[in-house]
mmJSON file of the N, C-alpha and C atoms, coordinates in Angstrom:
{"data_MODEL":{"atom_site":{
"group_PDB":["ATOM","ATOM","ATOM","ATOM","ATOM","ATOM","ATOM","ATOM","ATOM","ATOM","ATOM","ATOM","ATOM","ATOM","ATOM","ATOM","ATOM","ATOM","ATOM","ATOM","ATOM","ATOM","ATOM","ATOM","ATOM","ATOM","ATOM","ATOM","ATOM","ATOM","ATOM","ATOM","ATOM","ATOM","ATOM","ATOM","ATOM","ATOM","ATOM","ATOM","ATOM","ATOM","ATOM","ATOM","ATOM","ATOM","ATOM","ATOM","ATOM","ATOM","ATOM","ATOM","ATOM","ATOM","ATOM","ATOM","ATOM","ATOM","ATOM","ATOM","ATOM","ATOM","ATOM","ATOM","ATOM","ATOM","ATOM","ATOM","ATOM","ATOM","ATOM","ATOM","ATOM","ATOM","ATOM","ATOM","ATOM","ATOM","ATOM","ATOM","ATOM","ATOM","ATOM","ATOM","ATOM","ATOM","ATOM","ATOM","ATOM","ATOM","ATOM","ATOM","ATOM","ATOM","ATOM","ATOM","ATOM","ATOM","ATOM","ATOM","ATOM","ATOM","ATOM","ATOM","ATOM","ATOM","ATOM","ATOM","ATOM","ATOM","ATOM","ATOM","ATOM","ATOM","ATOM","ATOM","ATOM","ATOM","ATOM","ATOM","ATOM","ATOM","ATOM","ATOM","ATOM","ATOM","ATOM","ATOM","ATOM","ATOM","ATOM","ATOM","ATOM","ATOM","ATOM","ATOM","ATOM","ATOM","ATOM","ATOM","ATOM","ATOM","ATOM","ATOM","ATOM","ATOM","ATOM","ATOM","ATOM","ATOM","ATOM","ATOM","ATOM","ATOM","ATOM","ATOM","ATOM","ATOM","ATOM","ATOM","ATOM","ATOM","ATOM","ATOM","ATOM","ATOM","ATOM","ATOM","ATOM","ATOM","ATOM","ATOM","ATOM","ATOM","ATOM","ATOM","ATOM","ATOM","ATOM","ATOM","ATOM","ATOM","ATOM","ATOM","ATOM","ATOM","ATOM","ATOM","ATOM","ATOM","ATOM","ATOM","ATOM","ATOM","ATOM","ATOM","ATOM","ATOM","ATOM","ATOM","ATOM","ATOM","ATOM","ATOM","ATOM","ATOM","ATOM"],
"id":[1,2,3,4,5,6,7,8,9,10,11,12,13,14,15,16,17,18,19,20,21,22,23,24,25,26,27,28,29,30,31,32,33,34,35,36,37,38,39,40,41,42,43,44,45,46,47,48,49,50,51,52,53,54,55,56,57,58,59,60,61,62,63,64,65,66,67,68,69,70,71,72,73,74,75,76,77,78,79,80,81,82,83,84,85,86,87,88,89,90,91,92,93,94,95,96,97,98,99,100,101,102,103,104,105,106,107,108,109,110,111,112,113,114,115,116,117,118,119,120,121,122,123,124,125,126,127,128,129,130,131,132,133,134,135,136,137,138,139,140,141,142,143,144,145,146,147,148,149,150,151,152,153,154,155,156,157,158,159,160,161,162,163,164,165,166,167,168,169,170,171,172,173,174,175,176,177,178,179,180,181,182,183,184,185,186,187,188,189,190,191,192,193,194,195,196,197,198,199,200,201,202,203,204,205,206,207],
"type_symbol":["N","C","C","N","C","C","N","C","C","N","C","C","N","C","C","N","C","C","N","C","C","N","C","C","N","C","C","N","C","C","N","C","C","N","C","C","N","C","C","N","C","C","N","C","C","N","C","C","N","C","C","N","C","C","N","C","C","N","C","C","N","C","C","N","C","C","N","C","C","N","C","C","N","C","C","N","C","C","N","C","C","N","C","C","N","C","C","N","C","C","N","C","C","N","C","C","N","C","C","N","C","C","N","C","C","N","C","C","N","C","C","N","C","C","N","C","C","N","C","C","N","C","C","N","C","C","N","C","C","N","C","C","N","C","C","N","C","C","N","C","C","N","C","C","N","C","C","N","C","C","N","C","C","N","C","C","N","C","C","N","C","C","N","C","C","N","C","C","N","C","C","N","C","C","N","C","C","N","C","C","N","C","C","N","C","C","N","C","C","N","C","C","N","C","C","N","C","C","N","C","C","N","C","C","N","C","C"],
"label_atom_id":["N","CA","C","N","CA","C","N","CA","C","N","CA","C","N","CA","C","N","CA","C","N","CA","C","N","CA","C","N","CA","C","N","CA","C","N","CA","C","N","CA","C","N","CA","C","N","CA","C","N","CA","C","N","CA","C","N","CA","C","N","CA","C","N","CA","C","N","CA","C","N","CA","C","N","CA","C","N","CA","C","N","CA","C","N","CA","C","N","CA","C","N","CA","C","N","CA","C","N","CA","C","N","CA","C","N","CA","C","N","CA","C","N","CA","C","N","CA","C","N","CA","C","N","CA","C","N","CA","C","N","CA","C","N","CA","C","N","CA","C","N","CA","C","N","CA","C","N","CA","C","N","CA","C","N","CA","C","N","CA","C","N","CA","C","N","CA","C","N","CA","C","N","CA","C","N","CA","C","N","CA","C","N","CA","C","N","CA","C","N","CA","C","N","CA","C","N","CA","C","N","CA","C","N","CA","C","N","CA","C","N","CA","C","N","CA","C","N","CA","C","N","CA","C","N","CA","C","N","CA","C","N","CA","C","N","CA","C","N","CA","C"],
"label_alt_id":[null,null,null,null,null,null,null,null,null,null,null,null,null,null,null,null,null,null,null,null,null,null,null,null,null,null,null,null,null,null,null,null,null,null,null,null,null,null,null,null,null,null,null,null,null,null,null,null,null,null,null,null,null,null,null,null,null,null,null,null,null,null,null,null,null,null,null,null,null,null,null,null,null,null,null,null,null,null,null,null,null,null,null,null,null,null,null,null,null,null,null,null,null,null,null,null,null,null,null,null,null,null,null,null,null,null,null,null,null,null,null,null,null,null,null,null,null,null,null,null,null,null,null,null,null,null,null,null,null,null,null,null,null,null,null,null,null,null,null,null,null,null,null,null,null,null,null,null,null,null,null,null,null,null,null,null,null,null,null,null,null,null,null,null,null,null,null,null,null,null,null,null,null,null,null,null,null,null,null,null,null,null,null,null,null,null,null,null,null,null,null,null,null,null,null,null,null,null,null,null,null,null,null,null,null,null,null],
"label_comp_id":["UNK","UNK","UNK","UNK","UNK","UNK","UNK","UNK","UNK","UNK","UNK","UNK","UNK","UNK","UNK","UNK","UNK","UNK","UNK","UNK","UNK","UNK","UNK","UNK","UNK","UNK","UNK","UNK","UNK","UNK","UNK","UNK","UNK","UNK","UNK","UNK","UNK","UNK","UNK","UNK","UNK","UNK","UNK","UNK","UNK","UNK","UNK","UNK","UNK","UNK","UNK","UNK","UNK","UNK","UNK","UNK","UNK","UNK","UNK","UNK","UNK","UNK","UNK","UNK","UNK","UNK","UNK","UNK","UNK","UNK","UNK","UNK","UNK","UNK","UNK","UNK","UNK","UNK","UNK","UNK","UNK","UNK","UNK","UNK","UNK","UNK","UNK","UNK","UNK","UNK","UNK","UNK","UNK","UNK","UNK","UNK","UNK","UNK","UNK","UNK","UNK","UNK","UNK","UNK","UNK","UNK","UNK","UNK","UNK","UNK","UNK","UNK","UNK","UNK","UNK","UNK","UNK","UNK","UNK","UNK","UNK","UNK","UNK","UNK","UNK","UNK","UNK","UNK","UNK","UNK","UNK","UNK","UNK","UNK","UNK","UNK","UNK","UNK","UNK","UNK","UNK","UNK","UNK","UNK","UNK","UNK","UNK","UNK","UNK","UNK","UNK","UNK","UNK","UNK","UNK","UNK","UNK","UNK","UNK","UNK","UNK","UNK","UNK","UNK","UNK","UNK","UNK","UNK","UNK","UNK","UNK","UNK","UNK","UNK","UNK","UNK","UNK","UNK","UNK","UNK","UNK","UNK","UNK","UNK","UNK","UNK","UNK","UNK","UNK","UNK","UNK","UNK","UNK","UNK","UNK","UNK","UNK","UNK","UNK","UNK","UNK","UNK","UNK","UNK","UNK","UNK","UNK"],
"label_asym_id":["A","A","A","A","A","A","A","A","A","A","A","A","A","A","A","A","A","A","A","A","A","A","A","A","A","A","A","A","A","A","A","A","A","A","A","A","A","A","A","A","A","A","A","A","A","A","A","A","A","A","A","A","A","A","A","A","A","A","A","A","A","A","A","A","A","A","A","A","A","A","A","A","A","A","A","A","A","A","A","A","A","A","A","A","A","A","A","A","A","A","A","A","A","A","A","A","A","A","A","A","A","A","A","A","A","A","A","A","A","A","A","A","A","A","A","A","A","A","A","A","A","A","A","A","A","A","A","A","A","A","A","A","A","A","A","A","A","A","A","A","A","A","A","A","A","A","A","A","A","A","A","A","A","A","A","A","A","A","A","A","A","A","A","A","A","A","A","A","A","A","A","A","A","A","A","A","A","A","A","A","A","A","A","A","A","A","A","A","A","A","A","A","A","A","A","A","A","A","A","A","A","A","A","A","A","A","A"],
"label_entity_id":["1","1","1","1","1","1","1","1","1","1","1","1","1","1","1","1","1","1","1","1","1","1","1","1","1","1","1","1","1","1","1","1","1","1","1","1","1","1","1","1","1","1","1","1","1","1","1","1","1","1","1","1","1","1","1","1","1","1","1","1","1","1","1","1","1","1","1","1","1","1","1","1","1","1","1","1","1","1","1","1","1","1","1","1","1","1","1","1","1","1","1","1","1","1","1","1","1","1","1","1","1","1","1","1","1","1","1","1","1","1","1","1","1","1","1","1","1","1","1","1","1","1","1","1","1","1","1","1","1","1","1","1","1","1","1","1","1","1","1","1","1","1","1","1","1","1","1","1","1","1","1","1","1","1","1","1","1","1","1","1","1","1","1","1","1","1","1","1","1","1","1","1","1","1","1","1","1","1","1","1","1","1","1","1","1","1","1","1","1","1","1","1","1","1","1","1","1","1","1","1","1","1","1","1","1","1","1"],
"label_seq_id":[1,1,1,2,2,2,3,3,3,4,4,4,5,5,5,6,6,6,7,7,7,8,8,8,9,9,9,10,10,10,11,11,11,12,12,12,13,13,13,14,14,14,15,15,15,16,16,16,17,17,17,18,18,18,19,19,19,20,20,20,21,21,21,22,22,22,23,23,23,24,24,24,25,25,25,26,26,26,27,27,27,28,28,28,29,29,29,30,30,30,31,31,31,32,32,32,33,33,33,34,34,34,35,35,35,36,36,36,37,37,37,38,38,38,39,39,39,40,40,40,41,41,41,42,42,42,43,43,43,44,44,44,45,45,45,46,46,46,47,47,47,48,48,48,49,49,49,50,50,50,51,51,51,52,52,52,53,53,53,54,54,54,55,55,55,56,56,56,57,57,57,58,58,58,59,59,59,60,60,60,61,61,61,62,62,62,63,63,63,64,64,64,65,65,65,66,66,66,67,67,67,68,68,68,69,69,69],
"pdbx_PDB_ins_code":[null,null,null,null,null,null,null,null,null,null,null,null,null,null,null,null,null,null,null,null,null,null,null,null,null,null,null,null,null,null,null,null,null,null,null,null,null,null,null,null,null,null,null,null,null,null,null,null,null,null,null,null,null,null,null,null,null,null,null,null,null,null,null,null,null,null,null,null,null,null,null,null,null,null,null,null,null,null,null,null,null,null,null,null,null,null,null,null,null,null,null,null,null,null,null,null,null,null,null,null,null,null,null,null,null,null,null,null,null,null,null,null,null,null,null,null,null,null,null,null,null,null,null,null,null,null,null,null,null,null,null,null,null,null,null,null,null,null,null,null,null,null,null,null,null,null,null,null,null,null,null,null,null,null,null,null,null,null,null,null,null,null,null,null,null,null,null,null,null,null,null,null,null,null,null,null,null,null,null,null,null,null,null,null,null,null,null,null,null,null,null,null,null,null,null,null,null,null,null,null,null,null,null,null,null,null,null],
"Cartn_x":[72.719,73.068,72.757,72.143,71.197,72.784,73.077,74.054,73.341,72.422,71.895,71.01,70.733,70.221,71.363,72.492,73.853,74.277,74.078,74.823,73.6,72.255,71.268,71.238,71.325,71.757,72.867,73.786,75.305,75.357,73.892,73.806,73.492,72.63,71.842,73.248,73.497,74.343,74.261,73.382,73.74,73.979,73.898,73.937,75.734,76.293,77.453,78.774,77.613,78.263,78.543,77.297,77.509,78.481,79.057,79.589,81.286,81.472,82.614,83.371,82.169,82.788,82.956,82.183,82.752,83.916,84.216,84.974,86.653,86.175,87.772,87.742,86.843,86.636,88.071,87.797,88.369,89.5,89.766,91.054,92.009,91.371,91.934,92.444,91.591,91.671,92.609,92.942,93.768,94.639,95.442,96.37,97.073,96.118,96.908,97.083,96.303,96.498,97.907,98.474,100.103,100.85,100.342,101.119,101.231,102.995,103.138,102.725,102.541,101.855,103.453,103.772,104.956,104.95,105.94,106.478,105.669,105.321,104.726,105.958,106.192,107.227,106.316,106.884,106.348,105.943,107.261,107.35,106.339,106.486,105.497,104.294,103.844,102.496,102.487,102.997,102.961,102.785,103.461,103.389,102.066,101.228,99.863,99.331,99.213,97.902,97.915,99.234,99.155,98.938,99.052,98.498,97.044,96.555,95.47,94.389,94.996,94.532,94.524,96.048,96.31,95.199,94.677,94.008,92.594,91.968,90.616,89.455,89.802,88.758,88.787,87.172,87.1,86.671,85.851,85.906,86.811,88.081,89.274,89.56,89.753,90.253,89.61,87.818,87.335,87.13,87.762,87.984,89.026,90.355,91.233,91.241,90.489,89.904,89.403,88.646,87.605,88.137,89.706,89.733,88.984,88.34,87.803,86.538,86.049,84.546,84.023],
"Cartn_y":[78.602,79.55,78.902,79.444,79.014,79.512,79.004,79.37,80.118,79.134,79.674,80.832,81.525,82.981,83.891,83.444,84.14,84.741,83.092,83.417,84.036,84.015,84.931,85.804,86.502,87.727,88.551,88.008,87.906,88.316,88.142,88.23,89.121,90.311,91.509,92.581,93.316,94.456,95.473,95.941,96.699,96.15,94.92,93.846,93.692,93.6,93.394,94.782,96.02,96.825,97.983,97.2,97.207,96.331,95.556,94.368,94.134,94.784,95.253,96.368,97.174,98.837,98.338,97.377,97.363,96.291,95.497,94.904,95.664,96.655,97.659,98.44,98.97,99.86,99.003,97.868,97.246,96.783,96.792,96.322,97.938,99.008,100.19,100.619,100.131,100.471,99.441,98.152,97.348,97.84,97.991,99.095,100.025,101.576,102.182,102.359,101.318,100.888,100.735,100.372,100.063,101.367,101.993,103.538,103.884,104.269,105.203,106.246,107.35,108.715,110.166,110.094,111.037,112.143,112.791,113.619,113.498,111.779,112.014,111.029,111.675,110.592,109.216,108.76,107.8,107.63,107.994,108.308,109.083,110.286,111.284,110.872,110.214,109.425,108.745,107.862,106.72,107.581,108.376,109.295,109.834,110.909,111.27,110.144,109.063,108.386,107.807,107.028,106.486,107.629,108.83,109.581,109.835,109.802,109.976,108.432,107.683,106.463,106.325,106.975,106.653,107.654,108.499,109.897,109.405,109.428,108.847,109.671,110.8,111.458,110.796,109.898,109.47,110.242,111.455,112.249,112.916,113.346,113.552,112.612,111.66,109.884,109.919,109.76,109.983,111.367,112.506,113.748,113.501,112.659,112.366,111.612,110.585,109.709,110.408,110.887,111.627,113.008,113.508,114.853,115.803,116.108,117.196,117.238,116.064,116.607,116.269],
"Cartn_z":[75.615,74.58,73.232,72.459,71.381,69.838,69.652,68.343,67.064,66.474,65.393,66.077,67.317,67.244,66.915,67.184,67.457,66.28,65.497,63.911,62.885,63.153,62.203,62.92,63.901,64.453,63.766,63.587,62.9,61.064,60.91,59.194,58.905,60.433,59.636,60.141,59.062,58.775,60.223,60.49,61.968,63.124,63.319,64.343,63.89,62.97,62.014,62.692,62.494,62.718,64.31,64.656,66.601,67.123,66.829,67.319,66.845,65.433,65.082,65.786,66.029,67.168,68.268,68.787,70.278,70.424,69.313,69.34,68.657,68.199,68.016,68.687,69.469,70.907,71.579,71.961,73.233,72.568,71.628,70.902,71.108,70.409,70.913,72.396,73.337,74.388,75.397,75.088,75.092,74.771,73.523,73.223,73.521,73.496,74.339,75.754,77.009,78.245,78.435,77.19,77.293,76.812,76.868,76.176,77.831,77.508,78.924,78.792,79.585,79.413,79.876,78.515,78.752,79.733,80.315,81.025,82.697,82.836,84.091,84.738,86.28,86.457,87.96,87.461,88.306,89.759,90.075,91.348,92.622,91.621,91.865,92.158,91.002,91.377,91.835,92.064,93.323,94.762,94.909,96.273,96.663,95.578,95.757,95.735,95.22,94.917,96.496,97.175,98.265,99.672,99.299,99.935,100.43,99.187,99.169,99.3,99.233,99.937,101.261,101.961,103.687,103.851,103.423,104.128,104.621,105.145,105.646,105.236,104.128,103.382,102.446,102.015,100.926,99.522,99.808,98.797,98.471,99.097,97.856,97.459,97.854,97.03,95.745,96.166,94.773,94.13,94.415,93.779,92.584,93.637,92.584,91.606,91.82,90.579,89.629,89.94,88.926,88.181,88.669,88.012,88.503,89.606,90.233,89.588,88.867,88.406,89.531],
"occupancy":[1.0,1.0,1.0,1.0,1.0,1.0,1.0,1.0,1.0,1.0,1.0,1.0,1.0,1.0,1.0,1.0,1.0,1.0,1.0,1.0,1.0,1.0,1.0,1.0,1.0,1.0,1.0,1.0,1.0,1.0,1.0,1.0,1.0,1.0,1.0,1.0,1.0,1.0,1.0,1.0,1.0,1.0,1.0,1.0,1.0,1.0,1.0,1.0,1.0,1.0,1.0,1.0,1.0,1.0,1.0,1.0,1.0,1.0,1.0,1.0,1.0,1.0,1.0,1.0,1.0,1.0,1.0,1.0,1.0,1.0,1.0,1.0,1.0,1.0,1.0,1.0,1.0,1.0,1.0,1.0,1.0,1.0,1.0,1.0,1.0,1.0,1.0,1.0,1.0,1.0,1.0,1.0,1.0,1.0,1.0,1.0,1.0,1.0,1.0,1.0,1.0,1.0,1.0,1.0,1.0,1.0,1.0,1.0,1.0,1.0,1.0,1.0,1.0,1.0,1.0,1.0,1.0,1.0,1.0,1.0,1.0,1.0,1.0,1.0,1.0,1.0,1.0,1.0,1.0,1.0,1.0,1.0,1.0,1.0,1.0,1.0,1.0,1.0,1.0,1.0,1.0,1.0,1.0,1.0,1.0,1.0,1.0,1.0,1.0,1.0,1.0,1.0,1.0,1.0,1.0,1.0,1.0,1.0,1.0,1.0,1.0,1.0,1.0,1.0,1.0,1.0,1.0,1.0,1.0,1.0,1.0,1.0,1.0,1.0,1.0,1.0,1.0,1.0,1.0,1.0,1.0,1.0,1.0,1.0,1.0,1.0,1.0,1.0,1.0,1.0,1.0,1.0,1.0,1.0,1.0,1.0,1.0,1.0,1.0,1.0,1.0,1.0,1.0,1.0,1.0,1.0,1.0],
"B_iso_or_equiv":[0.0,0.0,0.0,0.0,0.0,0.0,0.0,0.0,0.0,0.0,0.0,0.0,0.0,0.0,0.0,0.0,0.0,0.0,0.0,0.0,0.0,0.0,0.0,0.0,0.0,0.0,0.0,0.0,0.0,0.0,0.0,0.0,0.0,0.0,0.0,0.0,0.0,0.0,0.0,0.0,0.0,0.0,0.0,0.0,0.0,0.0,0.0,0.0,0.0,0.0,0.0,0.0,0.0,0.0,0.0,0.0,0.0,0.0,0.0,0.0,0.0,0.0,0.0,0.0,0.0,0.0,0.0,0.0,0.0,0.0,0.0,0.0,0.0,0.0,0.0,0.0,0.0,0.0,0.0,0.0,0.0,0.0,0.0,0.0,0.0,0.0,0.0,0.0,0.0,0.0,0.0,0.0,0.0,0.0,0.0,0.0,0.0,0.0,0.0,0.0,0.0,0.0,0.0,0.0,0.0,0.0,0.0,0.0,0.0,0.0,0.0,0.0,0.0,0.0,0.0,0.0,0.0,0.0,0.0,0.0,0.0,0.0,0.0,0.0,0.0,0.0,0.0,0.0,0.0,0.0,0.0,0.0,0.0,0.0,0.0,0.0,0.0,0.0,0.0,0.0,0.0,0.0,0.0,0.0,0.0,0.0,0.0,0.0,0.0,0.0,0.0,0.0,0.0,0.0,0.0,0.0,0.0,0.0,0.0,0.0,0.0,0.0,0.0,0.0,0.0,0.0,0.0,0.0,0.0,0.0,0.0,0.0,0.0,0.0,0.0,0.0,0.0,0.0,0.0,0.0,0.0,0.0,0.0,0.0,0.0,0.0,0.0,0.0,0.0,0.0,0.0,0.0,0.0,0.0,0.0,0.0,0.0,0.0,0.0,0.0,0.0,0.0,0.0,0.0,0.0,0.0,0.0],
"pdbx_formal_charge":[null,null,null,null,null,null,null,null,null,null,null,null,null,null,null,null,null,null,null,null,null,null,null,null,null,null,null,null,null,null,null,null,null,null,null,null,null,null,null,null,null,null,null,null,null,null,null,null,null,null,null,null,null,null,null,null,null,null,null,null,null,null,null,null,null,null,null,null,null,null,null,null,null,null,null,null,null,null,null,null,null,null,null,null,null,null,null,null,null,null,null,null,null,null,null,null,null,null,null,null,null,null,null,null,null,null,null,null,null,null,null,null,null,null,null,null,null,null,null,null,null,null,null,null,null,null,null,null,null,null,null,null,null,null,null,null,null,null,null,null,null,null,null,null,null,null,null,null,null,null,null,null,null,null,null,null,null,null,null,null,null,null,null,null,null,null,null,null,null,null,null,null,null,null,null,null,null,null,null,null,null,null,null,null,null,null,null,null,null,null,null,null,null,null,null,null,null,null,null,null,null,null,null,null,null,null,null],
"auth_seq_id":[1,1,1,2,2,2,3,3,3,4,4,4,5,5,5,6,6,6,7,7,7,8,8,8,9,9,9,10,10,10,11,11,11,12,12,12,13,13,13,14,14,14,15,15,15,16,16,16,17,17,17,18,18,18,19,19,19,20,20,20,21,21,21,22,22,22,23,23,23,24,24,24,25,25,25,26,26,26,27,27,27,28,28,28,29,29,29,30,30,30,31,31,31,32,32,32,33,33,33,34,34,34,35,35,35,36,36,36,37,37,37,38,38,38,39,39,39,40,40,40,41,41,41,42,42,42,43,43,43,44,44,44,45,45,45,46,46,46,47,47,47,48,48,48,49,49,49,50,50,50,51,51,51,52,52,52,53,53,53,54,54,54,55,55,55,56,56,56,57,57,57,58,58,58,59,59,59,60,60,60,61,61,61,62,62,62,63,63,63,64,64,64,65,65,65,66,66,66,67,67,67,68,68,68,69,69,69],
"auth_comp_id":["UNK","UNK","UNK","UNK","UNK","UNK","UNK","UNK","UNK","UNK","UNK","UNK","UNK","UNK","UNK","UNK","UNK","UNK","UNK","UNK","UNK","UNK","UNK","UNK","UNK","UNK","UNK","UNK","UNK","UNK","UNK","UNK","UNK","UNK","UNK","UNK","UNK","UNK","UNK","UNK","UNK","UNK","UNK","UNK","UNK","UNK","UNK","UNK","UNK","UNK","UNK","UNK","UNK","UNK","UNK","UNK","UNK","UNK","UNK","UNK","UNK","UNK","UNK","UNK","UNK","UNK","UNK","UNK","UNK","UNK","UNK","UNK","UNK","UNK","UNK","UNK","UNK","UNK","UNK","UNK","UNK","UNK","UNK","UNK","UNK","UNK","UNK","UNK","UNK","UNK","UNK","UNK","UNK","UNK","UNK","UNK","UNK","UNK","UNK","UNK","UNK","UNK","UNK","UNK","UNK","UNK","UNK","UNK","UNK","UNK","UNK","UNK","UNK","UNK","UNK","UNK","UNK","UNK","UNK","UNK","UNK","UNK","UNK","UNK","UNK","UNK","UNK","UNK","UNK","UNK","UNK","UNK","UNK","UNK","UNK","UNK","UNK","UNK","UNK","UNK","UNK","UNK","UNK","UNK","UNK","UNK","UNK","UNK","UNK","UNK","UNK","UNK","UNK","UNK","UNK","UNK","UNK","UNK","UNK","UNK","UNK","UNK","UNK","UNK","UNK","UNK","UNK","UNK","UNK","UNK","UNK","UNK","UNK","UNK","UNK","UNK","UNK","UNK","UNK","UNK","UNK","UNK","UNK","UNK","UNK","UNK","UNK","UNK","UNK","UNK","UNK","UNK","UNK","UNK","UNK","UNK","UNK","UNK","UNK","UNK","UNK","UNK","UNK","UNK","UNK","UNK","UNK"],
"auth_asym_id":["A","A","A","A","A","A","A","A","A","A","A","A","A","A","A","A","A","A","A","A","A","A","A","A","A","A","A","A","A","A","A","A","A","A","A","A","A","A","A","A","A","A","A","A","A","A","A","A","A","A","A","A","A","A","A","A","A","A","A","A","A","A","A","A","A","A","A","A","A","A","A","A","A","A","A","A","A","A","A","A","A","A","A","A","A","A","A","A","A","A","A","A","A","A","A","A","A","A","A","A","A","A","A","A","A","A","A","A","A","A","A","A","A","A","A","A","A","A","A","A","A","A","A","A","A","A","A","A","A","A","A","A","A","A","A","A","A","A","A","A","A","A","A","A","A","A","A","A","A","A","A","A","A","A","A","A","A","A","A","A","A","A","A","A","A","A","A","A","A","A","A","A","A","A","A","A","A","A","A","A","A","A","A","A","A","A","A","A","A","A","A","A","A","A","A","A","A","A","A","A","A","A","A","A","A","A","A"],
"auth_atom_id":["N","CA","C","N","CA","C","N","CA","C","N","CA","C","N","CA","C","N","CA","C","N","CA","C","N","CA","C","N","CA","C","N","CA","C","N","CA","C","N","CA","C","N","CA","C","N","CA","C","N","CA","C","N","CA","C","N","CA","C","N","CA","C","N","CA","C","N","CA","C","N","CA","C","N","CA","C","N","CA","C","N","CA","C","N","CA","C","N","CA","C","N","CA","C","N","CA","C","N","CA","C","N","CA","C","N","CA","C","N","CA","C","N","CA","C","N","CA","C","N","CA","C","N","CA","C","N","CA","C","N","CA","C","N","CA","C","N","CA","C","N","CA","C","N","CA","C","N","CA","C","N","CA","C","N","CA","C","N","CA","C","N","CA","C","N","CA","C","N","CA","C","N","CA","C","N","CA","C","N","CA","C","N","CA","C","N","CA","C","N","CA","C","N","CA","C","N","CA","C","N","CA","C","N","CA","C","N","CA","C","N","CA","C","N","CA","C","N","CA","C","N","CA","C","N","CA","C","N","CA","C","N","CA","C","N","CA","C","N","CA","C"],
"pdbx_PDB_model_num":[1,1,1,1,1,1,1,1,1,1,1,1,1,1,1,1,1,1,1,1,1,1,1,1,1,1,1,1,1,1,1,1,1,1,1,1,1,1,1,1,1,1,1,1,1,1,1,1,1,1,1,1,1,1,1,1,1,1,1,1,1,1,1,1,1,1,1,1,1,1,1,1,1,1,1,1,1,1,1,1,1,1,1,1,1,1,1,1,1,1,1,1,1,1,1,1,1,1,1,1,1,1,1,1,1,1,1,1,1,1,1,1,1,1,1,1,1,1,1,1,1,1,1,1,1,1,1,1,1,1,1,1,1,1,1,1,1,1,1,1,1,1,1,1,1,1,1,1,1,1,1,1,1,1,1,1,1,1,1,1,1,1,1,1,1,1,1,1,1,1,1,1,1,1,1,1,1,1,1,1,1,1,1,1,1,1,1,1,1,1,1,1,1,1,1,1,1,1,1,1,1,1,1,1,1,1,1]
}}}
C-alpha cells in the first residue's frame, strides 16, 4: 500500500467528497442499527422469522427477507 497515492488522492476535492459520503453513510447507518423500531414487539418476530427458517421452503425465507419483492 503506497501512502503518498493515498494522501495525493486525498487532495483532489471529489476524491474529498466521495470518501466523506461514504464515510457518514456508515456512520449514519451505524447509528440508527441501534434505533429500536417502535410498535414491533419482539416476540412476535422472533416467532415468524424462526418459522420461516424451520420451514424447508427457501423462497418464502427469502420472500421474507426481501419484503415480497
Amino acid at each position: 500500500m503506497n501512502w503518498k497515492i493515498i494522501v495525493k488522492s486525498m487532495k483532489n476535492k471529489d476524491m474529498q467528497k466521495r470518501v466523506f459520503g461514504v464515510v457518514g453513510l456508515l456512520i449514519i447507518f451505524r447509528f440508527l442499527a441501534h434505533v429500536p423500531i417502535p410498535l414491533a414487539n419482539a416476540g412476535n418476530l422472533k416467532e415468524v422469522v424462526e418459522s420461516a427458517i424451520k420451514s424447508t421452503d427457501l423462497g418464502g425465507f427469502i420472500n421474507l427477507l426481501t419484503g415480497g419483492a
